[in-house]
C-alpha positions in Angstrom: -12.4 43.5 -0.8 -10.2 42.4 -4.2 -7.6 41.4 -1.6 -9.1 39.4 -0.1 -11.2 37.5 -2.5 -8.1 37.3 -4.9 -6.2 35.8 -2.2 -8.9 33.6 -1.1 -8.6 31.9 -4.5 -5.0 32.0 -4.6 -4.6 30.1 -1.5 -7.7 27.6 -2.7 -6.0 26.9 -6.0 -2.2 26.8 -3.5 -3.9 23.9 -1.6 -5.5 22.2 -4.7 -2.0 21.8 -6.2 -0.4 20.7 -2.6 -3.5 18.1 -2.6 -2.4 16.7 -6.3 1.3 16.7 -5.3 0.4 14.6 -2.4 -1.7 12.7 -4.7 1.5 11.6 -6.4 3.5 10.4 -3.8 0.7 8.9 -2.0 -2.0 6.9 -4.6 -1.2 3.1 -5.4 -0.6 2.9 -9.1 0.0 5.3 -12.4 -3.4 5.3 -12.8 -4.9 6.3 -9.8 -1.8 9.2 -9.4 -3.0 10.6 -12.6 -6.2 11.0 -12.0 -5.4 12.9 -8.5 -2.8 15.2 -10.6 -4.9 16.0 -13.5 -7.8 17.0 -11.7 -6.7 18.4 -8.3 -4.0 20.4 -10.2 -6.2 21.6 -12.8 -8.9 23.0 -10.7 -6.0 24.7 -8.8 -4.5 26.5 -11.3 -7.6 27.9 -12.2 -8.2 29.4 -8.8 -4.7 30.6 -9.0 -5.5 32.1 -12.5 -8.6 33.4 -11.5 -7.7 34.9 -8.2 -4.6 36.6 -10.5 -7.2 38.5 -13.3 -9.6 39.5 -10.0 -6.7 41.1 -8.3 -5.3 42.8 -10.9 -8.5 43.6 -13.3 -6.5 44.8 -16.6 -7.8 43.3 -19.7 -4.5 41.9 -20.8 -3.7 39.9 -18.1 -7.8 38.6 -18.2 -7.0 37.6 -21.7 -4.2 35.8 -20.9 -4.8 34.0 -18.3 -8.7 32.7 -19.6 -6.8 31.4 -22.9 -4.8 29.4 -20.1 -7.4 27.9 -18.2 -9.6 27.1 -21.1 -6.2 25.3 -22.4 -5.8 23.4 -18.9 -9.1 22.5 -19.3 -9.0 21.4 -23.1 -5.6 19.7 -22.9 -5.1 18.3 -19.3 -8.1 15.5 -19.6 -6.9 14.0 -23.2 -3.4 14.2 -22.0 -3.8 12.0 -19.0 -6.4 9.4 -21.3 -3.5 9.2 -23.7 -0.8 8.4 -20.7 -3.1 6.4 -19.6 -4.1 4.1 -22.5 -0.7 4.3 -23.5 0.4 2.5 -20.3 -1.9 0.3 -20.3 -1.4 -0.9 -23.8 2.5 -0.9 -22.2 1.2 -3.5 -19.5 1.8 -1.1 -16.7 -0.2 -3.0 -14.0 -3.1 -1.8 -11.9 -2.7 -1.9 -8.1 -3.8 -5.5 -6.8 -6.6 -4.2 -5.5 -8.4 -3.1 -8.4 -11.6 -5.1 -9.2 -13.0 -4.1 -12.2 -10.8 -3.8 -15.7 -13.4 -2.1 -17.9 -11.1 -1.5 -20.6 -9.6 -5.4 -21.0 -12.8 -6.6 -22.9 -11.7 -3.7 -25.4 -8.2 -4.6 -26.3 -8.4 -8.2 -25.9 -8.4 -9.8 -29.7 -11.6 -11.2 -30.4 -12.2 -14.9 -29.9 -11.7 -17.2 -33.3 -14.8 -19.6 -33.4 -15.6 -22.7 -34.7 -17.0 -21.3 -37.2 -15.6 -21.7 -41.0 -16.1 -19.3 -43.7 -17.8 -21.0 -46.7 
């Protein structure tokens, strides 16, 4: 029954990391690609991890491979924000069909007024 729910997970988390690879090749802009890789690739190499410490059931590996996940799952998020603000303060354009710029009104200096200090 391990078998088969360890490999279950293994080919889930095998399919989540196809799914971000095509992610890469196929979305429009940096953006949108990183969003596709950080969270299809993360998800699936926790199912990978996860089908791994059900199969095998020794505490070391366990160990090992939670502190991995719980990493993936600290680090993988920030990482892609930074990339991502990074390249947008770099002037990396969106894809033309974006609509909305949240993030413009942020970075954009503020408007000098008419107004004078006294």
């Amino acid at each position: 029954m391990k078998e088969i729910l360890s490999g279950s997970l293994l080919l889930m988390g095998s399919l989540f990391i196809l799914l971000s690879a095509v992610g890469i090749l196929r979305m429009p802009d940096l953006y949108t690609r990183m969003s596709a890789t950080t969270k299809a690739s993360t998800l699936g190499i926790g199912l990978v991890l996860i089908g791994t410490i059900l199969y095998w059931q020794d505490f070391g590996i366990a160990s090992r491979a939670i502190a991995i996940i719980v990493f993936l799952f600290l680090t993988a998020p920030v990482a892609a924000h930074v990339i991502g603000r990074a390249a947008y303060l770099g002037k990396v354009p969106l894809w033309e069909k974006t609509h909305i710029d949240e993030f413009k009104k942020s970075v954009e200096p503020p408007e000098t007024g008419s107004s004078t200090p006294e």
